[in-house]
Each structure stands twice: as C-alpha cells, then as structure tokens.
C-alpha positions as CSV (number, residue, x, y, z in Angstrom):
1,X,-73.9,-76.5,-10.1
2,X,-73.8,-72.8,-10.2
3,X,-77.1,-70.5,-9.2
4,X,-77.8,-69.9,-12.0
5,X,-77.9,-73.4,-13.8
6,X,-80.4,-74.6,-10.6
7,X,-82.9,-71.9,-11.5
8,X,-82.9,-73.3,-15.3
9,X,-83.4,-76.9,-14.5
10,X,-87.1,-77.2,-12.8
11,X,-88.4,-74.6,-16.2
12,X,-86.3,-76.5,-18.9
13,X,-87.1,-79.8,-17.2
14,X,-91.3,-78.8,-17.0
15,X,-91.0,-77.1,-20.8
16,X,-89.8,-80.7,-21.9
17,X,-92.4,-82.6,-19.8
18,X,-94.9,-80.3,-21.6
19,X,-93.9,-80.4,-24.8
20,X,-93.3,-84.2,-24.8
21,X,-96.8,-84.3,-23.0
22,X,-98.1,-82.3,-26.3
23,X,-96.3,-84.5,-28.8
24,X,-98.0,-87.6,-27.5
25,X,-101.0,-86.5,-27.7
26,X,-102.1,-87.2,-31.2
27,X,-105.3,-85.0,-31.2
28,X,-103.3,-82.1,-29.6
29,X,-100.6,-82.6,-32.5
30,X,-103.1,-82.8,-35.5
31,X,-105.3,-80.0,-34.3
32,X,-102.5,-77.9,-33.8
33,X,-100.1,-79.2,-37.0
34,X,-101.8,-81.3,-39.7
35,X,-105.6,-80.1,-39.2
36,X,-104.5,-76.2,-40.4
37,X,-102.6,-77.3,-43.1
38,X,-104.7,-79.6,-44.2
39,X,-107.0,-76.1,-45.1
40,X,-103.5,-74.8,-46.6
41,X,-103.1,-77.8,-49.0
42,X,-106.9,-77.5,-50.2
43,X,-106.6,-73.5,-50.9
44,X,-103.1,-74.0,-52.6
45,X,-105.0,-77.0,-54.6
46,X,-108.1,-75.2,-55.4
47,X,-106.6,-71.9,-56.1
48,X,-103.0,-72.7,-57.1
49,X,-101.3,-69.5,-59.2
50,X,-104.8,-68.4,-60.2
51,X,-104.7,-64.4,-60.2
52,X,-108.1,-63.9,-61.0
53,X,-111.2,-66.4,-62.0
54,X,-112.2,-65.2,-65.7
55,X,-116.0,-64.5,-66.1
56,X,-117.7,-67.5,-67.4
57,X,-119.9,-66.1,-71.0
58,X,-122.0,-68.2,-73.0
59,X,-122.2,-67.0,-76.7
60,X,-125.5,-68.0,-78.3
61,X,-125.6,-67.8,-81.9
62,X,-123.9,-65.7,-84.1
63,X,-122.9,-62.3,-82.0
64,X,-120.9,-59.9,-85.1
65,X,-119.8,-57.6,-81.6
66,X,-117.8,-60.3,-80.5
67,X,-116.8,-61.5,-84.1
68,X,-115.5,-57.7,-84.9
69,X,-113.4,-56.9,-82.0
70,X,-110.2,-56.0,-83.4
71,X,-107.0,-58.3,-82.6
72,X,-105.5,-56.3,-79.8
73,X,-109.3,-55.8,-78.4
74,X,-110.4,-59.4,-79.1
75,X,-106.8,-60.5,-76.8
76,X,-108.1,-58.9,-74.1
77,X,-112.1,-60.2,-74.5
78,X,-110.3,-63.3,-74.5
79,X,-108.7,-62.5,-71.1
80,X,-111.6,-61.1,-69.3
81,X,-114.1,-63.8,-70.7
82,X,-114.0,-67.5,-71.0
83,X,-116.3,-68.0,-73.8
84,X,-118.1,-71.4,-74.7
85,X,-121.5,-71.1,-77.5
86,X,-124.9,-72.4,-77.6
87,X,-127.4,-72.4,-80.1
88,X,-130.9,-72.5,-77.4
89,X,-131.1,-69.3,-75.7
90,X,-133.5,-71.2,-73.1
91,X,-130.3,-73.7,-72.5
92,X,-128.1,-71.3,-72.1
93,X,-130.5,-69.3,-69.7
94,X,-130.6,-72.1,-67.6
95,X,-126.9,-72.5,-67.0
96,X,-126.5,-69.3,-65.9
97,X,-129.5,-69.6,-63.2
98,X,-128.1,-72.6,-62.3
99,X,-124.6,-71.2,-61.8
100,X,-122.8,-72.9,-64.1
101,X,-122.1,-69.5,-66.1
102,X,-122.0,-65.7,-65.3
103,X,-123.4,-64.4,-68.2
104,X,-125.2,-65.2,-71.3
105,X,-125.1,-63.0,-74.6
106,X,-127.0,-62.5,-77.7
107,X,-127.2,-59.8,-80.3
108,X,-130.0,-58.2,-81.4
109,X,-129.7,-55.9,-84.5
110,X,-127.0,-53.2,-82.6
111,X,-128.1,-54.4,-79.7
112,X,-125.8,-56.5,-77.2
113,X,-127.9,-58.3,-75.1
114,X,-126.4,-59.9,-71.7
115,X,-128.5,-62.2,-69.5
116,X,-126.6,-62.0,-65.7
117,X,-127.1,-64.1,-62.5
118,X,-127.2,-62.0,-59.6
119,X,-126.4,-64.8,-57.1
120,X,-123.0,-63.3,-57.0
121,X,-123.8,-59.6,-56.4
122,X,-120.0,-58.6,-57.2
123,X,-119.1,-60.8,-60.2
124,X,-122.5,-59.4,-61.5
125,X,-121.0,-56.0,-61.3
126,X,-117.8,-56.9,-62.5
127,X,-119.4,-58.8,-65.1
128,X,-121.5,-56.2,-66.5
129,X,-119.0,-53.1,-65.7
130,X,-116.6,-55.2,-67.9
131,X,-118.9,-55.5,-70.8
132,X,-120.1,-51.5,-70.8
133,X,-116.3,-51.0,-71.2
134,X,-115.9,-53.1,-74.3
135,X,-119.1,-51.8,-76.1
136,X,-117.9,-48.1,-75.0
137,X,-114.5,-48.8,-76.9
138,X,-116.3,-50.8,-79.9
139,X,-118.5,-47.0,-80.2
140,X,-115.8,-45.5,-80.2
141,X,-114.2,-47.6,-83.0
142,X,-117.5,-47.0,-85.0
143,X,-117.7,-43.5,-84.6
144,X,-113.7,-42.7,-85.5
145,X,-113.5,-40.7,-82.8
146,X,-110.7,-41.3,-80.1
147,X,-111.7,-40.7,-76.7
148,X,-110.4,-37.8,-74.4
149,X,-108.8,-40.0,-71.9
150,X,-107.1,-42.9,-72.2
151,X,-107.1,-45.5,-68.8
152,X,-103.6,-47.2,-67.9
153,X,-104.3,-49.8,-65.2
154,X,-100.9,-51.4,-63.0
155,X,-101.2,-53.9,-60.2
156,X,-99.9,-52.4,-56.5
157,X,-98.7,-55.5,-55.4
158,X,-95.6,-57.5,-56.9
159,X,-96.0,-59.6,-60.4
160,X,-95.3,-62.7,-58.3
161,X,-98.0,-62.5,-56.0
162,X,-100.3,-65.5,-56.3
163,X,-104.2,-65.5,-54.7
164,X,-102.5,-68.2,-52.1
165,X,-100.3,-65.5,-51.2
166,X,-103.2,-63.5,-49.8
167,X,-104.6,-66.7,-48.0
168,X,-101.5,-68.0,-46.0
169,X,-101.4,-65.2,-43.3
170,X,-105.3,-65.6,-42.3
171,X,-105.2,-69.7,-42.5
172,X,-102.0,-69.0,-40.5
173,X,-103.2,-66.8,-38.1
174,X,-106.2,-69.2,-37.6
175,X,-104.0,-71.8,-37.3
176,X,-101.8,-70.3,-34.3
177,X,-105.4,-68.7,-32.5
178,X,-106.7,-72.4,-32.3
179,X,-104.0,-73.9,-31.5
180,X,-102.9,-71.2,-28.2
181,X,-106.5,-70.5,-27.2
182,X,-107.3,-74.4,-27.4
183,X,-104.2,-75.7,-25.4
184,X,-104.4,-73.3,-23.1
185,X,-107.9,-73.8,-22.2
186,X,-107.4,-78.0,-21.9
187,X,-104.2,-77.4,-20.1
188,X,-105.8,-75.1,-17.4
189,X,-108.9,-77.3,-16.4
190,X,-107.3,-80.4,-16.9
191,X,-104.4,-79.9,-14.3
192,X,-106.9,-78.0,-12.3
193,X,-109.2,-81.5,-12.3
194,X,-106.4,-83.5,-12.1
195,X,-105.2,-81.3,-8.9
196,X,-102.4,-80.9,-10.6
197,X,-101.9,-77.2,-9.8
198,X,-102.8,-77.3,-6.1
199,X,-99.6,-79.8,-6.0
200,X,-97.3,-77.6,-8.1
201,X,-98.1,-75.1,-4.8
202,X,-96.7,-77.4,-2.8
203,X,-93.8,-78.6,-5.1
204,X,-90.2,-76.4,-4.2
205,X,-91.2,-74.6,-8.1
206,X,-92.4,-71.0,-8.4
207,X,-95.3,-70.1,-10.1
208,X,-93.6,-68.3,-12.7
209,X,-91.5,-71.0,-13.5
210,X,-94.7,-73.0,-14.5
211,X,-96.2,-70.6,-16.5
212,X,-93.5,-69.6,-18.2
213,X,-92.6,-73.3,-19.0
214,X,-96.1,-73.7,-20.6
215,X,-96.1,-70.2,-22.3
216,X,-92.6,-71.3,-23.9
217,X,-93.9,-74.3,-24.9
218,X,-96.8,-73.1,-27.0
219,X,-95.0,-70.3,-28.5
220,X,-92.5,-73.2,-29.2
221,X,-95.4,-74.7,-31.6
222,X,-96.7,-71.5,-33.1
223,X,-93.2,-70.6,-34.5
224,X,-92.9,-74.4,-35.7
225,X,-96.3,-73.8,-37.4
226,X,-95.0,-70.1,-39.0
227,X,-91.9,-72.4,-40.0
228,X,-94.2,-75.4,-41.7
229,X,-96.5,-73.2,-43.1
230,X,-94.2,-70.6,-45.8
231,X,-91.5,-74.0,-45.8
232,X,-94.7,-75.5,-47.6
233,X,-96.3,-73.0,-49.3
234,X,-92.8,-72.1,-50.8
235,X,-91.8,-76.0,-51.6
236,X,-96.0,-77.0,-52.8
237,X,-97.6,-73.5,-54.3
238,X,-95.0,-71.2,-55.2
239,X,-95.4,-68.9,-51.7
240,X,-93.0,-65.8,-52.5
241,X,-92.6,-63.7,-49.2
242,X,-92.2,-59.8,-49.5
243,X,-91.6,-56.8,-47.5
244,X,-90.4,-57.3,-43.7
245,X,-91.8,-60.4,-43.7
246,X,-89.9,-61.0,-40.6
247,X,-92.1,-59.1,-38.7
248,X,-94.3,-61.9,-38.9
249,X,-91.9,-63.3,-35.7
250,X,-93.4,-60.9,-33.4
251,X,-96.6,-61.0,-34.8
252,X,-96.8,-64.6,-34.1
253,X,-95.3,-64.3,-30.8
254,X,-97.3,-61.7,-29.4
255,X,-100.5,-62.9,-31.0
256,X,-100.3,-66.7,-29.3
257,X,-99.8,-64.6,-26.3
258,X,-103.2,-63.4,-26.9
259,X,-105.3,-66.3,-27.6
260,X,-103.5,-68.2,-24.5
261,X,-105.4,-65.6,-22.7
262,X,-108.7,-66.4,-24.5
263,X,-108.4,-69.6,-23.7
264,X,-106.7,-69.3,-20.3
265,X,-110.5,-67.5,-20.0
266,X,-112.0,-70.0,-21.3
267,X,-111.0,-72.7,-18.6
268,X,-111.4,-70.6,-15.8
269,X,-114.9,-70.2,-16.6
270,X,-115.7,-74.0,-18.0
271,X,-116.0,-76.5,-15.6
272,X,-114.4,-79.8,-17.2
273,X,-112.0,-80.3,-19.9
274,X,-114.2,-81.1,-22.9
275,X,-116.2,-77.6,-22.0
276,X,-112.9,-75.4,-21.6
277,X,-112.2,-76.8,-25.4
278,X,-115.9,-76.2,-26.8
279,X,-115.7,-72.4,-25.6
280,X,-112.3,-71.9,-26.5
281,X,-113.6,-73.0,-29.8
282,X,-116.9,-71.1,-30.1
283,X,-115.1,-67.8,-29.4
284,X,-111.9,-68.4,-32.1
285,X,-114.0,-70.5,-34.3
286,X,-116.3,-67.4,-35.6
287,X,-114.0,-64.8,-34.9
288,X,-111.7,-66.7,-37.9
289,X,-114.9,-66.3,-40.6
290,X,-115.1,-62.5,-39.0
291,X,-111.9,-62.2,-39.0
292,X,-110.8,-62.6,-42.9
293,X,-108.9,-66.0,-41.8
294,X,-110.9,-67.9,-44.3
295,X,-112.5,-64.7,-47.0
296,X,-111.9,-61.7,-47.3
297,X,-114.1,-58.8,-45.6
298,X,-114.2,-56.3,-48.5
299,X,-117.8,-57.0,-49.8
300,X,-119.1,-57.9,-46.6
301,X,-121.6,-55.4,-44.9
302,X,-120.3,-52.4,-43.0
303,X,-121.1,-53.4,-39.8
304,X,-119.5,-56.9,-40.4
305,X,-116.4,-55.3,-41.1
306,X,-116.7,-52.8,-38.1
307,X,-117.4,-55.7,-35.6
308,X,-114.2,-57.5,-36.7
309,X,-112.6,-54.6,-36.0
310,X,-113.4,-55.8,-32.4
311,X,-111.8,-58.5,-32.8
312,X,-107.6,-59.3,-32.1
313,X,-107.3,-62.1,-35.0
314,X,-108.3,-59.5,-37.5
315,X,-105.3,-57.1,-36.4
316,X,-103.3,-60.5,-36.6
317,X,-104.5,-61.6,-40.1
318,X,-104.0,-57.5,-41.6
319,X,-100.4,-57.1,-39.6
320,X,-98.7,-60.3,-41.2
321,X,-100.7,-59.2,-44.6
322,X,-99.3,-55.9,-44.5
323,X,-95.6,-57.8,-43.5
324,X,-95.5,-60.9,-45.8
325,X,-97.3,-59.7,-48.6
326,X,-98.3,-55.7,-49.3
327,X,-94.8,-54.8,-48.6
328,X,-94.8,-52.5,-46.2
329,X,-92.4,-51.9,-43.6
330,X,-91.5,-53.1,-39.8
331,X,-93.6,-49.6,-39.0
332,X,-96.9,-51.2,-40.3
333,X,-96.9,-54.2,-37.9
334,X,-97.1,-51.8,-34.4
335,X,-100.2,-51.1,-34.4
336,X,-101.6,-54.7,-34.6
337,X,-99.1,-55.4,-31.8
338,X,-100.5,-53.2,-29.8
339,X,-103.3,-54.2,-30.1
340,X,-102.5,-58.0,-29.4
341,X,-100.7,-57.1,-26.3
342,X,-103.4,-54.9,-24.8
343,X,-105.8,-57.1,-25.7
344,X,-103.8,-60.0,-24.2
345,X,-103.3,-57.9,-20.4
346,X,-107.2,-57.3,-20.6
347,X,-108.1,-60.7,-21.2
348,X,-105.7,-62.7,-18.9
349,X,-106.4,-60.1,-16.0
350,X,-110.3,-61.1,-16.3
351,X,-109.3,-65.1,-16.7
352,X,-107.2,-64.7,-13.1
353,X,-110.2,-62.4,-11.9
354,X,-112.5,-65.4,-12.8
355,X,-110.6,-68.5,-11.8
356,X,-111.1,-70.6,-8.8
357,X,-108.9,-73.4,-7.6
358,X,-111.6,-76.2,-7.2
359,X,-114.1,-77.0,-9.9
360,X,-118.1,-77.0,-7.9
C-alpha cells in the first residue's frame, strides 16, 4: 500500500464511523433532515404559488363607487380586493376587529367611507394607500381631466418567482445552522465525557485527521440537505432557481463551517451533553427569527435589523437570496463569505481558547 493510500485510510475509515454513527442516530437524522423540511412542506402548503395575499374588503350595502368603476378599472379592484357584502355595518365592523377582514366600506353621499384594522400596521397602509389611488383615478374620471403623469409599475424579479421562492434560502440556511452548530456541540462534549478524545491522543491518528474526518462529515449532510431541499421544492412547489444559484455550494460550505464553530463554542463551555445542545440551540434558535430565516426583516424596527446585521446567518440567508433568487451574479455572494469565514476563525479560536480536556 503506497504512502499515500495509508494516510487516507484512518480519515476515510473515522468519516464513515461518523457518519454511520450520525445515521443511527434517529434524533440526530430527523433534527438535521426531516425536522427542517417539515417547516419547508408547511410554507410550500400554506403559501404555495401565492404572489401576494389580496386585501380582504367587506362591501356593506349598496356602494355606486364600487358599482361605477369602469371595466378595465373594476379588473383591477377585483385584483387588489377580495370583496364579500353585508348588510349590518355593526357585523361587518366586527369582522374586521376580529381579523377576519382588512377593511370595511360604505358610501355616504360622495363620500367613500373605509373602516381599517390597524393590527396589521403594513396591510393597513397598503390597504388604505390602495384605496386613495382608486378614488384619485375615479376623480379623475369625473372631472374629464387626464392626469399629468401616468404610473407604469413592472416586477424586478422574474415572472416565475413564487413567495416559496423567497422562503427556501432562510428555512435552508436554518436548516444547515442547526444542524452544524448542534452536532458539533454533542459531538465535542460527548467524546470529551466519554474520554473519547484523551484516547484519540493516544491512538497512532493525528489530530487533524480527526477533525477533518468530522468536519467532512457534516458538510457531507449540509450539501445532502442543499440537495433535498430545491430536489423538493422543485418536485412539490414549483421551486425555479435563478442567477448563479450555484454559488449557493460555497455558501453552504463555508457557512456550516461557521456554526460548527458556534457550536464547537458551545461544548467547550457546557459541561454535559444535553447543555452543549440547549446553548447551541439558544444562540441559533433566535438568531434564525433575527436573522429573516423564518420572516422577513423589512418592517421590523431599525435596530432589529441593525442587530441582525451582527449576526453570520443573516449574511447566509441574503448571500443565497441574492444567488438563488434576485439574480445576481457569483460577485454578490463574497461578501457574505467573508463574512462567514471570519466569523468562523473568530469563533473557533475563542472555542479552543475556552476548552478544557476534563469536564469539573
């Protein structure tokens, strides 16, 4: 057996003792696999092809501005507005407090009265932005005179882009952060309880061969999950990749790098297993609702969105965004990377600062 071929053997020999070590493990294997998806298959159900949720408008009694619209006018009310009517103005005033409706309207002589909720401070805005620019254009009608300007709206993104477009990369990126920062963390304490690593420094296998073993085996399972994840958003909900989605490869790679290192912290500082997994999860946990993994950040306060700034699984989330579905170039994914890596040097130099051998 040449040199070569003897320095393989101990890491391909521990990368298959690890990974068939992680494919026994049932919890490992549906935290990792089936637990992430199953938050794919309930966006992809709830949302589906849905571009945008129409504003929900109870009509109550006879409203001639709605009646009037002319046909081309009337298509597009019927666009924006999913209209049902009621005769009680009290009834319908109580669906829309309780949510069940955006907006209530009534006419009053010329005047077009619209009863909002504002439980939803941005559909309220929508909602009543939407219906100033219908009665501006139904003045206009009435008056004869055309207007100055005339507004010509287009959509950035590609016709085929679906809303579970836009969720895939974060529930993916979530996905591959628990999964590295969680494994890593058990793996750590529990061979460090198990005294598992103070044998490996006796055993005739460098240190590098184990770690690398380990990190190949993990990135191993985040490329399977990138793989699982657009194979079944393309097969179940229509998933159409653009741009240089490709650069999602890197993106994945280097970002599992990264939570390894959060969670290779987070069992140098816990003390048994079960506590390396609970901080490993209460750092990626709310770093994914921070992060846009689950909503998106656009409405949320400014220093909400600064914080996440902070944080490496936003620059994971808005890299394969920018990749798989803005489509924009190879050029807009080095920045995050950057990111990723130098947050993954930082981190893992303060986990080997931090760890100890023996458990007190």
């Amino acid at each position: 057996m040449s040199s070569r071929s003897q320095a393989r053997s101990p890491f391909w020999a521990l990368s298959l003792a690890i990974l068939r070590g992680f494919l026994r493990d049932k919890a490992s294997v549906f935290f990792a696999l089936i637990f992430p998806l199953m938050f794919l298959v309930l966006f992809g159900g709830l949302l589906g092809s849905q571009d945008q949720s129409k504003v929900d408008m109870i009509q109550v009694g006879a409203v001639p501005f709605v009646d009037d619209l002319p046909d081309d006018v009337a298509e597009a009310f019927k666009q924006t507005f999913d209209v049902t009517e009621e005769k009680s103005l009290a009834a319908a005033l109580d669906e829309v407090r309780k949510g069940d409706a955006d907006v209530a309207i009534e006419q009053r002589g010329d005047q077009l009265i619209a009863h909002y909720t504002q439980t939803d401070q941005v559909k309220a805005a929508v909602t009543q932005g939407t219906l100033r620019s219908f009665v501006d254009g139904m003045n206009v009608v009435a008056t004869g005179q055309p207007p100055a300007y005339q507004l010509v709206t287009e959509r950035v993104e590609d016709d085929s882009l679906t809303t579970i477009q836009f969720v895939t990369p974060g529930l993916l990126g979530w996905a591959v952060a628990m999964s590295a920062a969680f494994g890593a963390a058990a793996t750590l304490q529990g061979w460090r309880q198990s005294k598992l690593l103070r044998r490996l420094q006796l055993a005739p296998v460098k240190t590098g061969t184990v770690v690398g073993a380990r990190v190949a085996v993990t990135l191993t399972v985040a490329l399977a999950q990138l793989a699982i994840f657009l194979g079944l958003g393309a097969a179940a909900f229509g998933l159409t990749l653009t741009g240089s989605w490709w650069m999602s490869i890197p993106l994945i790679v280097v970002g599992t790098l990264c939570f390894m290192a959060i969670g290779l912290l987070a069992g140098a500082l816990a003390k048994t297993t079960e506590g390396a997994v609970n901080l490993a999860n209460f750092l990626v946990l709310p770093m994914a609702f921070l992060s846009g993994s689950f909503f998106p950040l656009d409405v949320a306060p400014t220093w909400i969105q600064r914080l996440s700034d902070l944080l490496p699984l936003k620059h994971l989330n808005t890299g394969m965004l920018d990749v798989m579905v803005r489509g924009q170039g190879p050029g807009s994914a080095v920045v995050p990377l950057l990111i990723l890596a130098g947050f993954a040097v930082v981190v893992t130099a303060l986990a080997a600062r931090l760890f100890r051998w023996e458990t007190t």
